[in-house]
KOLMIBA-691042 format. One record per residue (C-alpha): residue number from 1; residue in one letter; x, y, z. Coordinates in Angstrom, 3 decimals, padded with zeros to 6 digits. Layout:
<pts>
   i aa       px       py       pz
 NUM  A        X        Y        Z
...
</pts>
This chain:
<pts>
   i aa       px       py       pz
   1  X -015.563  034.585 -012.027
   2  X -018.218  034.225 -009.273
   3  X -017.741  030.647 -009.236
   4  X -014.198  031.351 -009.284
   5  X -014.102  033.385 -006.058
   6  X -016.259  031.089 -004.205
   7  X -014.208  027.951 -004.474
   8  X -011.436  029.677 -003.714
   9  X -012.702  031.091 -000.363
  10  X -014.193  027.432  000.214
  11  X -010.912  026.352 -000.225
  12  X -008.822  029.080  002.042
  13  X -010.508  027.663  005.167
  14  X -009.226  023.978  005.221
  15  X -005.945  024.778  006.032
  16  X -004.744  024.065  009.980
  17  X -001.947  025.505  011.473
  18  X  000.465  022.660  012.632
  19  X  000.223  023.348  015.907
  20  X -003.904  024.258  016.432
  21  X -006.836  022.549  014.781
  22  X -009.269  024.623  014.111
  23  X -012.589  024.012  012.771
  24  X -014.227  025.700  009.195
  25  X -016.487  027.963  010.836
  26  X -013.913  029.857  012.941
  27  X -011.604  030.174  010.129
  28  X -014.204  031.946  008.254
  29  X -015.236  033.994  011.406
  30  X -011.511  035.055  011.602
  31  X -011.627  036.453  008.048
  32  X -015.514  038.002  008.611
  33  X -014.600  039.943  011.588
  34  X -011.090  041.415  010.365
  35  X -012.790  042.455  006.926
  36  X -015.448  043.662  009.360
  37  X -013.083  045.912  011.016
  38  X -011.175  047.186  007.758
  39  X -014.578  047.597  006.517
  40  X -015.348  049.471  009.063
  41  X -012.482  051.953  009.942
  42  X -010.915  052.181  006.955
  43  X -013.153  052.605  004.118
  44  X -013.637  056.765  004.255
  45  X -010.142  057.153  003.885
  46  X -010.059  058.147  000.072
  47  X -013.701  059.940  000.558
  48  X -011.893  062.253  002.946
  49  X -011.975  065.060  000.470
  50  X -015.373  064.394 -000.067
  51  X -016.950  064.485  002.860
  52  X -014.538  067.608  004.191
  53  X -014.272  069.761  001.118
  54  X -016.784  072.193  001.973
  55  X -016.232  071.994  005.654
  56  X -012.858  072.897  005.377
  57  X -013.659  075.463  002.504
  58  X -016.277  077.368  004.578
  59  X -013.049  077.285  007.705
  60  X -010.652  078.688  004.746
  61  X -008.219  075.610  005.560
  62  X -006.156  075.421  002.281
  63  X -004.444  072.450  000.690
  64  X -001.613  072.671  003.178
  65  X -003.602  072.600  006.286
  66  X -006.172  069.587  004.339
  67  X -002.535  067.971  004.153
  68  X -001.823  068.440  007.858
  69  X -005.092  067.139  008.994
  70  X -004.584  064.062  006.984
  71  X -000.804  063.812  007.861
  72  X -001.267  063.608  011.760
  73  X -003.892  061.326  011.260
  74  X -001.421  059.067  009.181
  75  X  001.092  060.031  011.924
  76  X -001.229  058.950  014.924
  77  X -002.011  055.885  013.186
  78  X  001.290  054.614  012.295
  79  X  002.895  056.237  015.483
  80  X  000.614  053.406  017.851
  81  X  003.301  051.416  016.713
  82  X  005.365  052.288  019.441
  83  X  002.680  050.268  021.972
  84  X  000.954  047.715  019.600
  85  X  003.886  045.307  020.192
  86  X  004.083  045.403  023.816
  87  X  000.284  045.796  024.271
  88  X -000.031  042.384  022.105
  89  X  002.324  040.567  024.563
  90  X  000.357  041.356  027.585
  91  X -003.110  041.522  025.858
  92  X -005.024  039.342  023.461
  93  X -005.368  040.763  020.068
  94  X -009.253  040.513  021.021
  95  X -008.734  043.176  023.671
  96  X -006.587  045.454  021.788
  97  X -008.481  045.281  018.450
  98  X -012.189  046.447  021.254
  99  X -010.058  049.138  021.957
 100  X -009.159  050.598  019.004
 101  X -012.810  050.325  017.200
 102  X -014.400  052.174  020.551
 103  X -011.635  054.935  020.070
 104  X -012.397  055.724  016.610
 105  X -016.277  055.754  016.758
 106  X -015.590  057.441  019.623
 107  X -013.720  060.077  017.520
 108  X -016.207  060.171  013.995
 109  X -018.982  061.218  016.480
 110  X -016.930  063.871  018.177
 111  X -015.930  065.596  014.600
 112  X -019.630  066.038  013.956
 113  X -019.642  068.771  015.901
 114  X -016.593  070.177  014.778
 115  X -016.268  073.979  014.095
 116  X -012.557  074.571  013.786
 117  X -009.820  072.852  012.097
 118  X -008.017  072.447  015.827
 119  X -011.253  070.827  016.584
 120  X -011.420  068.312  013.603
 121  X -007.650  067.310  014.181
 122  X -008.616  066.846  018.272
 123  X -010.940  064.048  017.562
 124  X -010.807  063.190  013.762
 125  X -006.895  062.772  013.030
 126  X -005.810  062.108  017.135
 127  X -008.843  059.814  018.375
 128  X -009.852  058.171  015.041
 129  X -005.902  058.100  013.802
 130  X -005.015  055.957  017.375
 131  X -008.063  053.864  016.990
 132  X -007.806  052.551  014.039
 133  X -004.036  051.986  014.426
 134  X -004.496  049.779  017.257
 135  X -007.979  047.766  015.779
 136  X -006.225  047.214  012.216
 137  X -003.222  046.146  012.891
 138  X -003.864  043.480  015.966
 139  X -006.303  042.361  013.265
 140  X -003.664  041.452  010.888
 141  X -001.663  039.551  013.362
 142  X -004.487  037.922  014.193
 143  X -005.145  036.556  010.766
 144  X -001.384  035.965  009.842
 145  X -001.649  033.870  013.654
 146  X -004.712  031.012  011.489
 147  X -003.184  031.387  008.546
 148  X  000.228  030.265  006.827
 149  X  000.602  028.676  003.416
 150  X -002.850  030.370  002.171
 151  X -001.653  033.848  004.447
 152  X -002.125  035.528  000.969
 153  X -005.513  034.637  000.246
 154  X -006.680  035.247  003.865
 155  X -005.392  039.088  003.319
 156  X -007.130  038.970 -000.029
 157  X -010.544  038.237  001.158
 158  X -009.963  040.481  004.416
 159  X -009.009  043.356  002.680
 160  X -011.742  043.072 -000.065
 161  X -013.935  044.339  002.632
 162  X -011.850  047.525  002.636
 163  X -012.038  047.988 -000.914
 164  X -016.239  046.835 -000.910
 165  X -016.494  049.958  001.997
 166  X -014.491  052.594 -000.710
 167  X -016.509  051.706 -003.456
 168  X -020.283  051.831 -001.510
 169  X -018.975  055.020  000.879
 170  X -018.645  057.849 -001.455
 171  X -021.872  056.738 -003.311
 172  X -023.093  056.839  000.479
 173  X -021.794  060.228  001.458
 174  X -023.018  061.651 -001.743
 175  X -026.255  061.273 -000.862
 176  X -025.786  061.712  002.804
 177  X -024.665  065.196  002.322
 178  X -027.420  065.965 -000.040
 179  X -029.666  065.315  003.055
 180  X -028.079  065.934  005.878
 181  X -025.135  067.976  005.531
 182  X -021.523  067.633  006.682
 183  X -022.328  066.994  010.488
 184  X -025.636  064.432  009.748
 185  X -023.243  062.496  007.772
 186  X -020.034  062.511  010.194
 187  X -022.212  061.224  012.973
 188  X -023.924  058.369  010.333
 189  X -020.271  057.208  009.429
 190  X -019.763  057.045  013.210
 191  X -022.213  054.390  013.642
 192  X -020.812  052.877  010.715
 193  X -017.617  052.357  012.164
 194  X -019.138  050.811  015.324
 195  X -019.507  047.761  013.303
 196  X -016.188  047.545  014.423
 197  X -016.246  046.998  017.728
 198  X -019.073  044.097  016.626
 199  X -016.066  042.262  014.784
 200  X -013.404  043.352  017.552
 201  X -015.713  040.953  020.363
 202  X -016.034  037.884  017.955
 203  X -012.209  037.816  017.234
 204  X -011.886  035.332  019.810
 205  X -008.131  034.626  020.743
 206  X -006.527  030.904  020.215
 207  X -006.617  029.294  023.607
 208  X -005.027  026.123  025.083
 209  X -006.943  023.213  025.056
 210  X -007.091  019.935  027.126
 211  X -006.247  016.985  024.722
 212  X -009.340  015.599  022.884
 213  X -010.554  012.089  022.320
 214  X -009.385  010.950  018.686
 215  X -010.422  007.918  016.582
 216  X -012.097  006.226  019.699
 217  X -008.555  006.680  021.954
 218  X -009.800  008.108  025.533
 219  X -007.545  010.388  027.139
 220  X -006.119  008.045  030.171
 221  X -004.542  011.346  032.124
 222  X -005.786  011.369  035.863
 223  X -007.536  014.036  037.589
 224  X -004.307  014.556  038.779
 225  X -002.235  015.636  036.195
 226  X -005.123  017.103  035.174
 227  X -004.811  019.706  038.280
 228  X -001.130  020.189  037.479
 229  X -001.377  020.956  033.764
 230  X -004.211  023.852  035.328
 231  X -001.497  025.401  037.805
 232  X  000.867  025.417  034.839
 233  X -001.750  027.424  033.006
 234  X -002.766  029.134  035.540
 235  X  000.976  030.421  036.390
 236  X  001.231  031.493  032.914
 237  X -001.208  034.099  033.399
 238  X -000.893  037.727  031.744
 239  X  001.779  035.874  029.574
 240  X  000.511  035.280  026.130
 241  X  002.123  035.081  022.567
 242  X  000.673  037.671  020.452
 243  X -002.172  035.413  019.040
 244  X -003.593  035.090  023.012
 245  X -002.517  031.692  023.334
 246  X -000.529  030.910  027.099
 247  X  003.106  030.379  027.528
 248  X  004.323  026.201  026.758
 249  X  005.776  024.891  029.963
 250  X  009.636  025.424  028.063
 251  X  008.828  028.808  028.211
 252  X  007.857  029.020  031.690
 253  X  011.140  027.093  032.949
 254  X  013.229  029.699  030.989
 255  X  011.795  033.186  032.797
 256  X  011.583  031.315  036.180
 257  X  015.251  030.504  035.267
 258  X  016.012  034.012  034.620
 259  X  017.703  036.533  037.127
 260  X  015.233  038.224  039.170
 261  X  016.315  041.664  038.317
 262  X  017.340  042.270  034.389
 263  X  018.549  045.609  033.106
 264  X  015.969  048.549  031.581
 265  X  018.258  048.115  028.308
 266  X  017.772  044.493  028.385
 267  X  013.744  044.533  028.801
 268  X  013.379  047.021  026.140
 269  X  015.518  044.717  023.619
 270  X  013.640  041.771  024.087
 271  X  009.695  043.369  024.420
 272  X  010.397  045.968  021.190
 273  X  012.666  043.088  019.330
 274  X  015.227  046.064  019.059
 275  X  017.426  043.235  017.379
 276  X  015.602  043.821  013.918
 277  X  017.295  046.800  013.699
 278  X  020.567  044.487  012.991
 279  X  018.891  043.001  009.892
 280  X  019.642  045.531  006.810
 281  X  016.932  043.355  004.224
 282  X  014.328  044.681  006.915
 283  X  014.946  048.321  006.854
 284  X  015.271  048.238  002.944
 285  X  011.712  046.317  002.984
 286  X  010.583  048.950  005.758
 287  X  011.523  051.708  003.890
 288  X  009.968  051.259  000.516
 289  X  007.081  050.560  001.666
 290  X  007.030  053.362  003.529
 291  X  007.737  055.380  000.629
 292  X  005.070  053.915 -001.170
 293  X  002.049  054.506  001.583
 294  X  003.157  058.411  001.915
 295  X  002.279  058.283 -001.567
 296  X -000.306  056.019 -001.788
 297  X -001.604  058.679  001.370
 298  X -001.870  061.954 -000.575
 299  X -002.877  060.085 -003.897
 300  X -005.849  059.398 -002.133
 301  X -006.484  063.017 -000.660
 302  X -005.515  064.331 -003.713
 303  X -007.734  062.505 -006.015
 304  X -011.281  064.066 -005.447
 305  X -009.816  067.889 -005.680
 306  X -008.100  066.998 -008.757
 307  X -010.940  065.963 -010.588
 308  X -013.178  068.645 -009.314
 309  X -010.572  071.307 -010.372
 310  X -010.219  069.746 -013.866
 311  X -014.435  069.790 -014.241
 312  X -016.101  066.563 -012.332
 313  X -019.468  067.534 -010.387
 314  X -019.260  065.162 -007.185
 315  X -021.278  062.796 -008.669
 316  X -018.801  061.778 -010.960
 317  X -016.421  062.368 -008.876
 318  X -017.795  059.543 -006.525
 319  X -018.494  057.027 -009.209
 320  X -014.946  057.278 -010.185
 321  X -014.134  056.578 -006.664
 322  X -016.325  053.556 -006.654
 323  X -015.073  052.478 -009.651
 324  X -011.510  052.463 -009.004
 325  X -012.722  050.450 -006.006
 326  X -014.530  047.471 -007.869
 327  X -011.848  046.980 -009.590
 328  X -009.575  046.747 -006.466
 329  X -011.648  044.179 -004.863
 330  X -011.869  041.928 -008.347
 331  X -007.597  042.158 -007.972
 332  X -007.933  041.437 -004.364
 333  X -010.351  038.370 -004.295
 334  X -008.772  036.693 -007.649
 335  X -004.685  038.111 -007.730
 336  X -003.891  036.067 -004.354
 337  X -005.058  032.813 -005.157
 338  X -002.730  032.850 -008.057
 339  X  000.283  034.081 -006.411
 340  X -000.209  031.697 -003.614
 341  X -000.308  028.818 -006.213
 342  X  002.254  030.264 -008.323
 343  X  004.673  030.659 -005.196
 344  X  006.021  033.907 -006.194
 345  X  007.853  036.123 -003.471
 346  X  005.106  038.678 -002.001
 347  X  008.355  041.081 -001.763
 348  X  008.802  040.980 -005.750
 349  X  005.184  041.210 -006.455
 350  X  005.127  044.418 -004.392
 351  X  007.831  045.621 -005.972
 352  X  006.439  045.466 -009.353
 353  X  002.876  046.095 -009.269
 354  X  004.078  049.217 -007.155
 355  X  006.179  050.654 -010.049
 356  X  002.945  050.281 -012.703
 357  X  000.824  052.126 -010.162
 358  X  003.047  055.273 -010.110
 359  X  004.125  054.988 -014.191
 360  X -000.205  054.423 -014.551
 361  X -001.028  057.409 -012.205
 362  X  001.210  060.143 -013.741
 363  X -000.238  059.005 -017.281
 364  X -004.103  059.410 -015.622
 365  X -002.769  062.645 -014.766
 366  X -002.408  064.306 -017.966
 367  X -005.933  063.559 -018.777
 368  X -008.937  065.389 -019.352
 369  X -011.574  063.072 -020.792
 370  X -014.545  061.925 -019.078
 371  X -014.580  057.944 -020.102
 372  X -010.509  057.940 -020.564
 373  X -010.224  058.960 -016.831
 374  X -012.960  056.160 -015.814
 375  X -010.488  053.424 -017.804
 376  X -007.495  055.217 -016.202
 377  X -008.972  054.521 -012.809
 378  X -010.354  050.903 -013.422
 379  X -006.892  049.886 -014.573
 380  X -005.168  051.997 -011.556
 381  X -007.875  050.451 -008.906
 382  X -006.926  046.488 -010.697
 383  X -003.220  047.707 -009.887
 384  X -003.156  049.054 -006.559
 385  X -005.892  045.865 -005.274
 386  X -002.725  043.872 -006.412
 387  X -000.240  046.028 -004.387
 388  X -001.706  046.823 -001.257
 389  X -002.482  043.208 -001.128
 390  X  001.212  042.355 -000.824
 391  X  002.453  045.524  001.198
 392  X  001.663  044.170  004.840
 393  X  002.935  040.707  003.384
 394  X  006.258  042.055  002.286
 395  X  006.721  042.548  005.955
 396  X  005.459  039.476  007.612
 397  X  006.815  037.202  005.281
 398  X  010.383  037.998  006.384
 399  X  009.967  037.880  010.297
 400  X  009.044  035.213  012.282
 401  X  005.368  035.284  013.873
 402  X  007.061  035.895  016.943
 403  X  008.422  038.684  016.113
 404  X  005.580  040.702  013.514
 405  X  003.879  043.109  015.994
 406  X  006.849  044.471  017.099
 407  X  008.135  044.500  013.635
 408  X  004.906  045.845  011.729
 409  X  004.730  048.117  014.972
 410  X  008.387  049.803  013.658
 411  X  007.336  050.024  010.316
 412  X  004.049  051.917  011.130
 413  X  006.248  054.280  012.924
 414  X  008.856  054.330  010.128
 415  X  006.134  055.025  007.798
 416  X  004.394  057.124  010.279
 417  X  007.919  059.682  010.351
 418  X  007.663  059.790  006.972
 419  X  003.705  060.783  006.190
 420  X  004.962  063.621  008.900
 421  X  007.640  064.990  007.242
 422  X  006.667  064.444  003.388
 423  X  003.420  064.773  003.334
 424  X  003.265  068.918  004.207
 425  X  006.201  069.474  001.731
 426  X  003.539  067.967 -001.350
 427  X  000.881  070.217  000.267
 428  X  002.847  073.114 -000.079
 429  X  003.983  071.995 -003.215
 430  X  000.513  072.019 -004.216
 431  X -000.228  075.617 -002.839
 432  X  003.081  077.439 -004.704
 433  X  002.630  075.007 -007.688
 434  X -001.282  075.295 -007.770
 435  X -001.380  072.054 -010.168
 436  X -002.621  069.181 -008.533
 437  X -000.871  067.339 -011.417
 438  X  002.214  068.279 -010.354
 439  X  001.666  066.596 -006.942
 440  X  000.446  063.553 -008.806
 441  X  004.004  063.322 -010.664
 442  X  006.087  064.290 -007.325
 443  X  004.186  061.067 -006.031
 444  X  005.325  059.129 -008.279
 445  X  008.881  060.008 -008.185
 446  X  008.416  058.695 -004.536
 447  X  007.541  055.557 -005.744
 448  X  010.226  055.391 -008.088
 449  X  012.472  056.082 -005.291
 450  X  011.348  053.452 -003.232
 451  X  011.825  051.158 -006.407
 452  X  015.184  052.308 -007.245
 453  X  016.015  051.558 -003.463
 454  X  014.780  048.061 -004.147
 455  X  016.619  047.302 -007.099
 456  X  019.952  048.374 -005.485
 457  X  018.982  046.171 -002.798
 458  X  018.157  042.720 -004.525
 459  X  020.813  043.304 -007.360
 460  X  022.953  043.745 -004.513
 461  X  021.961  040.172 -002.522
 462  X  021.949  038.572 -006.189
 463  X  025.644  038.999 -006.847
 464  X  026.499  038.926 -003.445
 465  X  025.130  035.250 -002.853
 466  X  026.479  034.264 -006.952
 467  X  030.159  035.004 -004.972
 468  X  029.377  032.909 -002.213
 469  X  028.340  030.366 -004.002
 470  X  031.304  030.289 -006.228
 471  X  033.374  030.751 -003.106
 472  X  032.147  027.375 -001.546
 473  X  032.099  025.480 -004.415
 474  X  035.458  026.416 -004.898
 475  X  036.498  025.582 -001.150
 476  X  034.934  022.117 -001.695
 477  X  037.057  021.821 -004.719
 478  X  040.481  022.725 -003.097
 479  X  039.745  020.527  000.211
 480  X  041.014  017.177  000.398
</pts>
């Protein structure tokens, strides 16, 4: 299997865009620095109860308040959708991705010295929640911007670092809090996360490049046109496509053919791409997987306090954390190769991986046993690695690259309106209920709702393109 692996991440890096040749080494520096930032920032996101359960027990903040803390942190996250699209037309994703890591160590070191639950959601669900919104997600368009056939098994390999982070983190903040206690850890996680801001600075942007020699042929341009080619560059200045690289001359001609003065309406259509909003297969895409990451969300906050209630010390609590996430990276690193070779659509892959993560986690709910749980959760961590693979992919393999920040920018927000007004309702559920495996079923009737959505949807589409086909081969028939 380790052989396995490494050929295939040998192999990932030969592909060239059609338009930009880029060397090995910076294809593999790509894919270092944005597992470096999921690494990173998102990695304590299912040790959240962990590292806050007695914090928030000592500030009496029950399972409803746990839920809003986590909720506007979803909400804060997905909500920077609203400016990741425009701030990746005027910015390189370099810039923007700096930003967002210095925001979020910013905020981990600020929530050490918490002492309320206003406090904590200040600079742990606001500061962190914006950060990492921004840094992860000009990070993906940055790796969907080197990669296109092999897309899949760049995202596999990036996003192993995520799952490599949850498995080593709760092991980590185990023994952290043995030692140092709840604000000794928070600011130790905090310089964690600044690796961050290491891998934000080394995701250098595609640039424009004078024409090099090739097979012996010597450029024969003059100084001269030289010069002009410069101006032309330098005109273009502050106008970049969202993987940093400058306006082409065509696309120069057309704004300096535009009117000088063009409506408010207008602007906002074309820097939001309002016009996805036209495209129904979009919102059905947006909105399942929205369904699925509110509860994908509270599975994850849920988790730890449901195994402490039915027994676990936080040792085993952790290694079942870790556990589920070896097995997540051994679906990420191997599951992608195969679909990419297979060809299948990342849309249908999504769609049924997701459905054997909610049918799996209501089963792991109902159990009690030590070593059945720590199957349950290998084969639910193998499952989800598979799925969360695919769930960014769903998105960008519809749109053009043109248009994904604005559109992964609208379905954080989507998703983000959602966490808001869903995630409170299971916390509360949770509180009147007081059966955390109650919550575990409600989540996955969400995901069966997303899947029912989906199978309207494509059953839909199927018969609706059988009738045009029959409709044109019949019109071919009839004319002369």
């Amino acid at each position: 299997m380790r052989r396995c692996c490494r050929a295939n991440f040998i192999t990932l890096f030969h592909e060239e865009r059609p338009r930009e040749r880029r060397c090995y080494c910076y294809h593999v520096r790509v894919v270092h620095c944005v597992a470096d930032i999921q690494i990173s920032l998102r990695s304590l996101d299912p040790s959240f109860g962990l590292l806050f359960h007695d914090m928030l027990k000592d500030l009496n903040v029950d399972s409803t308040g746990t839920s809003i803390i986590m909720s506007i942190l979803d909400a804060i996250v997905n909500f920077s959708g609203f400016i990741i699209g425009p701030l990746l037309k005027k910015y390189s994703y370099r810039q923007v991705a700096l930003l967002g890591s210095f925001l979020s160590c910013s905020g981990l070191i600020l929530t050490s010295r918490a002492n309320s639950m206003l406090h904590i959601i200040c600079t742990y669900s606001i500061l962190v929640g914006l950060g990492t919104g921004l840094a992860t997600t000009s990070s993906f368009v940055a790796l969907n911007t080197f990669f296109n056939k092999k897309r899949g098994q760049a995202v596999g390999f990036s996003m192993a670092g995520t799952a490599f982070g949850m498995m080593l983190v709760p092991q980590m903040i185990h023994l952290l809090l043995n030692e140092y206690g709840f604000r000794g850890t928070t600011l130790i996680i905090g310089g964690w996360a600044s690796h961050s801001i290491a891998g934000s600075c080394l995701l250098r942007p595609l640039e424009d490049r004078l024409p090099e020699q090739t097979h012996g042929v010597i450029d024969k341009k003059s100084d001269e046109e030289r010069e002009d080619e410069a101006l032309l560059r330098k005109g273009a200045v502050g106008r970049r496509e969202s993987n940093g690289a400058l306006w082409t001359n065509e696309q120069n001609m057309t704004v300096e053919s535009s009117p000088p003065r063009i409506s408010l309406v207008k602007k906002l259509k074309e820097s939001l791409d309002l016009d996805l909003f036209k495209d129904f297969t979009y919102l059905i895409i947006i909105l399942g997987c929205s369904l699925f990451y509110v509860a994908e969300t509270n599975f994850k906050l849920m988790v730890p306090f449901f195994l402490s209630n039915i027994g676990m010390k936080k040792r085993d609590v952790a290694f079942c954390l870790s556990l589920t996430a070896f097995a997540d990276i051994i679906a990420r690193l191997l599951l992608p190769t195969l679909f990419d070779r297979v060809g299948w659509n990342k849309r249908m892959i999504f769609w049924i991986f997701g459905t054997t993560v909610g049918i799996t986690r209501s089963v792991l709910a109902e159990q009690t046993e030590r070593m059945l749980l720590m199957g349950m959760f290998t084969i639910l961590g193998f499952l989800r690695g598979a799925t969360l693979v695919n769930l960014n992919l769903s998105i960008s393999e519809h749109v053009t690259l043109k248009k994904l920040p604005n559109a992964f920018g609208m379905f954080m927000v989507f998703k983000g309106f959602l966490v808001v007004i869903m995630s409170p309702l299971i916390g509360y559920i949770r509180d009147v209920s007081g059966s955390y495996r109650i919550c575990i079923h409600v989540m996955t009737a969400v995901i069966m709702m997303a899947t029912l959505i989906w199978t309207i949807e494509l059953t839909y589409n199927a018969f609706r393109s059988r009738r045009l086909g029959i409709v044109k081969r019949l019109q071919m028939h009839i004319s002369p």
